[in-house]
C-alpha positions in Angstrom: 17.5 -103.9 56.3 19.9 -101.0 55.3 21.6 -98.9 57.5 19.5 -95.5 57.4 16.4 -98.1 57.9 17.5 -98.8 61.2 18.7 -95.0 62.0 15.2 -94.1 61.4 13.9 -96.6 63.6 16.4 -95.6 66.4 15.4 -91.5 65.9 11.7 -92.2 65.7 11.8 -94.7 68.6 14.0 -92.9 70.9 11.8 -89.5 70.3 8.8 -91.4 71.2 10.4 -92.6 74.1 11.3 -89.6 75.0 7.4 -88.0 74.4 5.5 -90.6 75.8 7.9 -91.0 78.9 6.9 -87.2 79.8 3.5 -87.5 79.5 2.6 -88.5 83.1 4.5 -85.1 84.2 2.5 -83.0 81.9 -0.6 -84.0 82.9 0.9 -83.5 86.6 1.6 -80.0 85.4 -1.8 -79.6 83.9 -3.3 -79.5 87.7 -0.7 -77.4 88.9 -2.9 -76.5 92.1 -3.3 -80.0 92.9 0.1 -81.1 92.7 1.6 -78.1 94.7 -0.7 -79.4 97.4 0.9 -82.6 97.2 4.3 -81.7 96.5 5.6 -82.9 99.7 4.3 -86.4 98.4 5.9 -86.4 95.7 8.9 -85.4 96.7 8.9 -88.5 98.8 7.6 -90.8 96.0 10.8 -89.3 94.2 13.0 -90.4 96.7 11.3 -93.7 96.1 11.7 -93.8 92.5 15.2 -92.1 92.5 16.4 -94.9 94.7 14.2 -98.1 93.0 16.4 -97.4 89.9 19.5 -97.2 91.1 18.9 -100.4 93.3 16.9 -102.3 90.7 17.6 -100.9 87.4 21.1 -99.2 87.4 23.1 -101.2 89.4 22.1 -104.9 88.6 22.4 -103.8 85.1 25.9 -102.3 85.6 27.2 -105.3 87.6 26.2 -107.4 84.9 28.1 -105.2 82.3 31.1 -104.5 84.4 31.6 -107.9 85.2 32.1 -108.5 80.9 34.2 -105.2 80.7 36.2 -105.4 84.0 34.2 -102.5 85.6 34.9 -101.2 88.8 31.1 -99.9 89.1 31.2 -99.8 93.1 34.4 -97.6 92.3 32.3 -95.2 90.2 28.7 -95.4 92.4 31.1 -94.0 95.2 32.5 -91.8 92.4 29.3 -90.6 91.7 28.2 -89.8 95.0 31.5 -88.1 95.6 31.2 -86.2 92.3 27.8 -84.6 93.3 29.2 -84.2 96.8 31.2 -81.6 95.7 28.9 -80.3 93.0 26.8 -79.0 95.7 29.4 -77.8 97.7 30.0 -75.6 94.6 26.4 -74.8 94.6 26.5 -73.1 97.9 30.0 -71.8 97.7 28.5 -70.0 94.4 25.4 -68.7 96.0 27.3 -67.4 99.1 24.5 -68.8 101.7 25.2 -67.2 104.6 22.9 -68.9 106.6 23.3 -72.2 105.9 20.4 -73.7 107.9 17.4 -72.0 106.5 15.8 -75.6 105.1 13.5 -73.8 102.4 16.6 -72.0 100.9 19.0 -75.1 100.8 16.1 -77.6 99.1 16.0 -75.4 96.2 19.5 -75.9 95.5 18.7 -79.5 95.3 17.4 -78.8 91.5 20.4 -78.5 88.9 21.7 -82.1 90.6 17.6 -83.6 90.0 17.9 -82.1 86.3 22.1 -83.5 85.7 21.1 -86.8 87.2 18.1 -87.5 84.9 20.0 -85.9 81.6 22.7 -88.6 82.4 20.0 -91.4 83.0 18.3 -90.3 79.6 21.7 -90.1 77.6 21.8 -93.9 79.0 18.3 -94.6 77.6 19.7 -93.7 74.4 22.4 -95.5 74.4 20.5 -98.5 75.1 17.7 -97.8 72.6 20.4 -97.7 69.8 22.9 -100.4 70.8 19.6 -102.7 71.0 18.1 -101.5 67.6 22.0 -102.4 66.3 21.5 -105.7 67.1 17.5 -106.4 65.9 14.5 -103.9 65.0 12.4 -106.2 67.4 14.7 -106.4 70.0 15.0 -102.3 69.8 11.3 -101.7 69.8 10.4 -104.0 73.0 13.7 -102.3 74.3 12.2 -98.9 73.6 8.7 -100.0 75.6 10.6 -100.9 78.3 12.3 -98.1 78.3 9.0 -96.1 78.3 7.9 -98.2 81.6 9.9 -97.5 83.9 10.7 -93.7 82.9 7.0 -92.7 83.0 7.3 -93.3 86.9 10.5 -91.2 87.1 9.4 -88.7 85.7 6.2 -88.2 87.2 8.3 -88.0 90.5 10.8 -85.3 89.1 8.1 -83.4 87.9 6.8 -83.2 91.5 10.1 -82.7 92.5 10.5 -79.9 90.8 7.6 -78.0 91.9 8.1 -79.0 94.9 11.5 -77.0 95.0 9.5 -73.6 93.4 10.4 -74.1 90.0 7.5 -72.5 87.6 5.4 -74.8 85.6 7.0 -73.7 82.2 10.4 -74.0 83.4 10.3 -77.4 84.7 8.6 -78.3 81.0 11.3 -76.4 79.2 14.1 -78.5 81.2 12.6 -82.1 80.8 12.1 -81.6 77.6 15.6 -80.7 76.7 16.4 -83.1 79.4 14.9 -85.7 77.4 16.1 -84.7 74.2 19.7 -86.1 75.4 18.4 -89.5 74.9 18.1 -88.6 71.1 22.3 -87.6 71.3 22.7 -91.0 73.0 21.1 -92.8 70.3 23.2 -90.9 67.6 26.4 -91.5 68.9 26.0 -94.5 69.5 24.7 -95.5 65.6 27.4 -93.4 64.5 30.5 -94.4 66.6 29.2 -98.1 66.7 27.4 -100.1 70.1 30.8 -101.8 70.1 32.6 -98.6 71.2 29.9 -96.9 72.7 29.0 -99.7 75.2 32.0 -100.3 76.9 31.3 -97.4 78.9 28.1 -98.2 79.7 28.6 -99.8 82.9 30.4 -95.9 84.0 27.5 -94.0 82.8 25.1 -96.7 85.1 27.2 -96.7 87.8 27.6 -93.1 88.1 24.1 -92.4 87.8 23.0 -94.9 90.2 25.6 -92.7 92.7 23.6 -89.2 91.7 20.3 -90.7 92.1 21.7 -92.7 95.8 23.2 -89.4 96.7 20.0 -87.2 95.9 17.4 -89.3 97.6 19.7 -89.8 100.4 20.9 -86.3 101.0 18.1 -84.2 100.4 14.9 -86.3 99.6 15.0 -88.1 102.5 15.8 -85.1 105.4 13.3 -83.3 104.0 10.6 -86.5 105.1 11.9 -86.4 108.5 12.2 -82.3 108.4 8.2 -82.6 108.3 6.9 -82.2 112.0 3.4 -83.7 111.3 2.9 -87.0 112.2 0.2 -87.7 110.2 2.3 -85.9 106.8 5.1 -87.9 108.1 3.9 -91.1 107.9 2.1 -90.5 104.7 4.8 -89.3 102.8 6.8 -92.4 104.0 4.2 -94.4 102.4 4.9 -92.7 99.4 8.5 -93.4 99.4 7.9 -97.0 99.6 5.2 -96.7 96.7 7.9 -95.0 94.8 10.1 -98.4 95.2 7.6 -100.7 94.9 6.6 -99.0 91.6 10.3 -99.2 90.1 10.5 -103.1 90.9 7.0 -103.7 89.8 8.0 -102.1 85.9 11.7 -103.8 86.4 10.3 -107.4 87.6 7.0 -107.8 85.9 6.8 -105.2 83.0 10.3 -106.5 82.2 11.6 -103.0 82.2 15.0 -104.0 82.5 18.1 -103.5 80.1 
């Protein structure tokens, strides 16, 4: 098979990744009322989800690449952390808060770290999607339905998320889909520059992500649970954030959504 053959195959099959995997957040959208009144819900299924990949997808899968490369990736998890650490910092220092303690103000800055976080987990996807397609068309397209599997959760989550924190309807759209649109650059420079190159840095870009989706869930996802006076919301929304975990090592373990 020639070379634009299997370009084509990694454009079409990254954009339908990158469709399908936001369908379960449009629909969400779709009953707007609905999902505002579970919002809190899904914030916690978030946390769930956000920290299911990093523990079952991102960071096996970047231990298992560092160790071939001579990664540090505990180095750049912390890094990552770190990183959006002072990101937010930033984020308040920008917006001048000066009351710092007002809970529904400070949860809405929580949303250009949600949005960085998954661009940088797509660009991955992309990556992945490519390098795969490099190697065999078969190999690419159960890599691409894998790929599919366990995004379709994650998304669904950030989608919540996002309304959750106020964002309108059409905004949150318009940012996923750009979001997902990185995947697409992933993919590109990857065919162009060659897996070979591309790839050794995969175990940074996993490792790093693992330490924005760790610090997100950990920092504001999961105060916000035990912000929520209600026993009865409390508990519930704890179930969620276990659903959201289960869910993520249900499409890693059995749907084989690994890389």
């Amino acid at each position: 098979m020639n070379s634009m053959s299997t370009l084509a195959y990694i454009l079409i099959f990254t954009f339908l990744g990158s469709i399908f995997s936001l369908i379960g957040g449009v629909v969400l959208l779709s009953k707007e009322k609905f999902a505002l009144k579970i919002s809190h819900f899904l914030a916690s299924f978030a946390a769930g989800v956000l920290l299911g990949t990093a523990f079952f997808d991102l960071l096996p899968e970047a231990i298992h690449e560092g160790e071939k490369k001579q990664v540090d990736v505990f180095f750049f998890t912390l890094l990552g952390i770190v990183l959006f650490f002072l990101i937010e910092r930033f984020i308040h220092w920008f917006h001048h808060h000066e009351e710092p303690h007002e809970h529904l103000k400070e949860t809405k800055l929580t949303v250009p770290l949600i949005i960085i976080g998954d661009t940088v987990h797509n660009f991955i996807d992309g990556i992945v999607i490519a390098a795969t397609f490099l190697v065999s068309i078969p190999l690419g397209v159960i890599t691409s339905l894998a790929v599919v599997a366990h995004e379709i959760p994650q998304e669904i989550g950030d989608f919540g998320l996002l309304l959750h924190k106020g964002m309108r309807r059409k905004k949150i759209l318009i940012f996923n889909v750009l979001s997902a649109s990185v995947s697409i650059l992933g993919a590109t420079l990857t065919y162009v520059l060659g897996s070979d190159l591309v790839e050794r840095y995969i175990p940074v870009f996993l490792s790093l992500t693992a330490g924005f989706f760790i610090y997100i869930a950990s920092s504001d996802l999961i105060p916000e649970i035990h912000y929520e006076k209600r026993r009865g919301f409390a508990i519930i929304e704890s179930l969620f954030l276990i659903f959201g975990i289960l869910v993520i090592w249900i499409s890693v373990n059995l749907l084989g959504a690994s890389r």
